[in-house]
C-alpha positions in Angstrom: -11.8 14.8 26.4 -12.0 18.4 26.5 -14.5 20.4 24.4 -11.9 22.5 23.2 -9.8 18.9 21.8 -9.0 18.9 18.5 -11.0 16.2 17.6 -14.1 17.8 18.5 -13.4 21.2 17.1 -16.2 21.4 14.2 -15.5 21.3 10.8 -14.8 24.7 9.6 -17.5 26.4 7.2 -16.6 28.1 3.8 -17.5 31.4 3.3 -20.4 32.1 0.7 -18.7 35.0 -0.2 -15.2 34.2 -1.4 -16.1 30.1 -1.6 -17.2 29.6 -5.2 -18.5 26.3 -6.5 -17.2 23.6 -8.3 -16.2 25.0 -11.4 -16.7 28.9 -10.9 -14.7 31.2 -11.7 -11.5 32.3 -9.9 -10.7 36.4 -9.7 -10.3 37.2 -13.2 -13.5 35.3 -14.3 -15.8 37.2 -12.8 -18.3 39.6 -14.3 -18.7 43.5 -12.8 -20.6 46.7 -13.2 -18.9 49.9 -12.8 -21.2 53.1 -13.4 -19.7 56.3 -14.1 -17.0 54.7 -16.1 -16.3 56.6 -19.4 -13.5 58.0 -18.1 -11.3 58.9 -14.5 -11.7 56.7 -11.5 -14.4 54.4 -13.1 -12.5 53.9 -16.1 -9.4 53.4 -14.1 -11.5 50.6 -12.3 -12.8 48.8 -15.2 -9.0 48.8 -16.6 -7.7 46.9 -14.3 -10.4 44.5 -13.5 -10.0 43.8 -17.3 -6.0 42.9 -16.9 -6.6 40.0 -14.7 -9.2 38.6 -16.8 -12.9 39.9 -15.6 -15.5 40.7 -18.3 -17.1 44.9 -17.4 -19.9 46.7 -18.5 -19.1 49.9 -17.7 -21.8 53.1 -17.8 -22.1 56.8 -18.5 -24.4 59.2 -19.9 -22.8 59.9 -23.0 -22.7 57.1 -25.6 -19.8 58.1 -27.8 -17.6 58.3 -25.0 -18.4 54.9 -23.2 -17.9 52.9 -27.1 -14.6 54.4 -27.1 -13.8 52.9 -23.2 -15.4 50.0 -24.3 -12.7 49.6 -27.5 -9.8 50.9 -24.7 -11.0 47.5 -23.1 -10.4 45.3 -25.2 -13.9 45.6 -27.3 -16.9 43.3 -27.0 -15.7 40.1 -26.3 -14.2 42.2 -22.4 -16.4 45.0 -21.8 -19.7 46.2 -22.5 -21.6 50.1 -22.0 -24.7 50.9 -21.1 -25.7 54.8 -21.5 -28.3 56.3 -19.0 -28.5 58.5 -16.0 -27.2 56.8 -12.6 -30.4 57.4 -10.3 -32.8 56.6 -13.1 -34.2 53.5 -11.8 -35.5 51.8 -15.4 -31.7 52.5 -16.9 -30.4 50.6 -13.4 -32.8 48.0 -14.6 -32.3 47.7 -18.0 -28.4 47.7 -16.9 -28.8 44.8 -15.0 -30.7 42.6 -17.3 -28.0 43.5 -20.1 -25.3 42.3 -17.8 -27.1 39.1 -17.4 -28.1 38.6 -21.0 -24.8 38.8 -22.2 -22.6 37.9 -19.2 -24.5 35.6 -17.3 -23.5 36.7 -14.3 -23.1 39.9 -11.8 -20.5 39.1 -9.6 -19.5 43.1 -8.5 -21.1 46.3 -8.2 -18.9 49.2 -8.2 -20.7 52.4 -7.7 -18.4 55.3 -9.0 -21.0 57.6 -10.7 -21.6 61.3 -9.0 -21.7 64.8 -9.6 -21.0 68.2 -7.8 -23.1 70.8 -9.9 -22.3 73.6 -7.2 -19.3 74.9 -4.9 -20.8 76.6 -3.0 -21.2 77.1 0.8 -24.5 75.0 2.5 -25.7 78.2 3.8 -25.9 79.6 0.0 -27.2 76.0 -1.5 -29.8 75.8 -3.7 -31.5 73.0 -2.2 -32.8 71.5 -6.0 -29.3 71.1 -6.4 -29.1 69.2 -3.4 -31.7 67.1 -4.7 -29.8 66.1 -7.5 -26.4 65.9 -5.5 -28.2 63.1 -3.4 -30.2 61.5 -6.1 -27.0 60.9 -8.3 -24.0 60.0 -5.7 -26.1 58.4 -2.6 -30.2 56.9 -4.0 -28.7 55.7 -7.3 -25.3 53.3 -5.8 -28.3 51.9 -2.9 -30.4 51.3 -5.5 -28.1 49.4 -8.4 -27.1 47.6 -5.1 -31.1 46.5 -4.8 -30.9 45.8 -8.4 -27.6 43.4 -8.6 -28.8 41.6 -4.8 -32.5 40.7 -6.9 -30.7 39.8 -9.4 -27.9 37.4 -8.7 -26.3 38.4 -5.8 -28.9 37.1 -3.2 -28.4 33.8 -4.3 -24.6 33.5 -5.8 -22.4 36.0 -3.7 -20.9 39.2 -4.9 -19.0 41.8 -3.6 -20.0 45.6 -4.1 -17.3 48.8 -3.3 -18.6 52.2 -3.0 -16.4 55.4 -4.2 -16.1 57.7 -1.5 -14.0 60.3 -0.6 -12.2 62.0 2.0 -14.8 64.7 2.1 -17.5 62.5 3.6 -15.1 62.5 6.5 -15.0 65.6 7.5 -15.6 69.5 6.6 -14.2 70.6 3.1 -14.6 74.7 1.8 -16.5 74.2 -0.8 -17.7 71.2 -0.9 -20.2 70.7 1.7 -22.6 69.2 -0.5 -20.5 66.8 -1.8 -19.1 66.3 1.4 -22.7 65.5 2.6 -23.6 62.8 -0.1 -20.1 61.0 0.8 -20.3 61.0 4.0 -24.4 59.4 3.6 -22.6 57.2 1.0 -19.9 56.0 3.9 -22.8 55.2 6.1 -25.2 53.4 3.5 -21.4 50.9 2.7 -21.7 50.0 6.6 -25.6 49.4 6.3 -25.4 47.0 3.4 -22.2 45.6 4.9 -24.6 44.6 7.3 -28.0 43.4 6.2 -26.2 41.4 3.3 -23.3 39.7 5.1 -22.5 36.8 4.5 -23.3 36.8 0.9 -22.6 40.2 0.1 -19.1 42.0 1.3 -20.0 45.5 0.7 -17.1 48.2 1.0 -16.0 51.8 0.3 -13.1 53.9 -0.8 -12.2 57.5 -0.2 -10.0 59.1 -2.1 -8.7 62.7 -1.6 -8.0 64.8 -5.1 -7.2 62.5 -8.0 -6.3 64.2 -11.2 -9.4 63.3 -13.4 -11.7 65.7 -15.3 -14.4 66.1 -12.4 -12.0 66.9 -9.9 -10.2 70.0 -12.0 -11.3 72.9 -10.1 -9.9 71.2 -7.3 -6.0 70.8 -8.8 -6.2 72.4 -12.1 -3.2 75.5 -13.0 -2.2 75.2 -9.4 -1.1 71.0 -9.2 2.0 71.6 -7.5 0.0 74.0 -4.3 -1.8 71.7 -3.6 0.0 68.5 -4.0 2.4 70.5 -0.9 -0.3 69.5 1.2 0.0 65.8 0.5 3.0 63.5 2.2 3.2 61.6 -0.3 3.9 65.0 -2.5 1.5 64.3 -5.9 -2.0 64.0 -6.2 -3.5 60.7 -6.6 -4.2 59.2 -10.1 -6.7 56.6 -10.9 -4.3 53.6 -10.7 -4.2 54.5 -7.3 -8.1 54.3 -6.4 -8.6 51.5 -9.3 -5.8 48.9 -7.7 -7.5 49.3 -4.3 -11.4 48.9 -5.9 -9.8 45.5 -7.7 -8.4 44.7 -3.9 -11.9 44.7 -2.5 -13.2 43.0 -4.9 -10.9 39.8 -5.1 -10.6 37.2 -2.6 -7.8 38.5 -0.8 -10.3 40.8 0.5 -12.6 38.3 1.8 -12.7 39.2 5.5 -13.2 42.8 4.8 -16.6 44.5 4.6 -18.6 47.2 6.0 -15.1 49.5 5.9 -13.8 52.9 4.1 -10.4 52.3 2.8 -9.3 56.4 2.9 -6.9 56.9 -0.3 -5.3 60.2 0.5 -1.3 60.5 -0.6 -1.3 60.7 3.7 -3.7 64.4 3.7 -5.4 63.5 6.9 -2.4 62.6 8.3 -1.5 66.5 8.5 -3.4 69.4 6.9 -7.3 67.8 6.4 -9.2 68.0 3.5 -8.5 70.4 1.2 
């Protein structure tokens, strides 16, 4: 018989990542963490893992505005906020433990929370800035990731997505700084990807300009400029990163990990980043 027969083919093995056990929940019970979520892209995120049933604790720095997310979510009983700063490592902590106190569970890290305090050229940069750049948007998504795999994911599976963005994939006026953080955040996705595979599916998005408050000075009395550069012809909205974050993190996705999903409207296709 040849070793190749169907009859001595092994038995194939689940996958520890999408497999769940007897009993666990499908997508849509699941638990998930999504920082800088108050409002934008991390809001837009939390939203829709809500509409297909998951439970989110969602985190910002200001606590009026994350109880008000919390009520667009549907209240206590679907979402939860936790107020801190992103790379302070006691509030990514204490963050953690509260999901597990009152979830149970920490299913899916999605890292959204960063900051660009500065447009200005490298050359020019004022390299405590840089500090802070780095500290908020690359040191504080590697180590919530540390914090969820102690926690639960080690053991139980999870999936983590990184936001990106297009600038972290090539040179952007302006935004070098940014650009630099993105791109370190692009490379830490693939490094996870790998040292926590097969539990862990760990993957990134990169969107281009998205009409949310962060991104004004970017789109802001001059929408329809700068949307000429895009194919598609409009800027991108949240729904457009969120519904791709929920993607990575369902089942659907459970091949996938260790890749940048580039939302653009089709930029690079044409004109680069801008």
């Amino acid at each position: 018989m040849s070793p190749h027969s169907e009859q001595s083919r092994p038995e194939p093995r689940p996958d520890p990542v999408t497999s769940r056990a007897p009993g666990g929940p499908p997508d849509g019970g699941r638990v998930a963490l999504v920082t800088g979520a108050s409002r934008g892209i991390g809001l837009g995120v939390a939203r829709a893992l809500v509409a297909r049933g998951d439970r989110v604790c969602v985190t910002g720095r200001n606590e009026e505005a994350l109880a008000a997310a919390v009520e667009q979510l549907g209240g206590p009983g679907r979402a939860m906020g936790v107020a801190g700063k992103a790379h302070d490592q006691a509030h990514q902590a204490e963050v953690v433990d509260r999901v597990l106190e009152a979830y149970g569970r920490l299913d899916y890290l999605v890292n959204n929370a960063g900051t660009n305090p500065a447009a200005v050229p490298l050359a020019e940069a004022d390299l405590r800035l840089a500090h802070k750049v780095f500290e908020t948007n690359v040191l504080s998504a590697l180590g919530l990731a540390q914090q969820a795999h102690r926690a639960w994911q080690r053991e139980h599976g999870g999936a983590i997505v990184n936001v990106a963005s297009v600038s972290g994939l090539g040179a952007s006026p302006f935004l070098g700084m940014y650009g630099m953080s993105k791109a370190a955040m692009i490379n830490l996705t693939q490094q996870l990807a790998h040292e926590l595979a097969p539990r862990v599916r760990v993957n990134a998005v990169a969107p281009a300009v998205v009409k949310t408050r962060f991104a004004a000075m970017l789109w802001e009395g001059r929408e329809q400029e700068v949307s000429g550069a895009y194919p598609m012809g409009r800027l991108g909205v949240p729904q457009d990163v969120a519904g791709a974050v929920a993607f990575l993190l369902s089942d659907e996705a459970g091949w996938i990990t260790g890749q940048t999903l580039v939302i653009d409207g089709g930029l690079l296709l044409s004109a680069g980043v801008s």
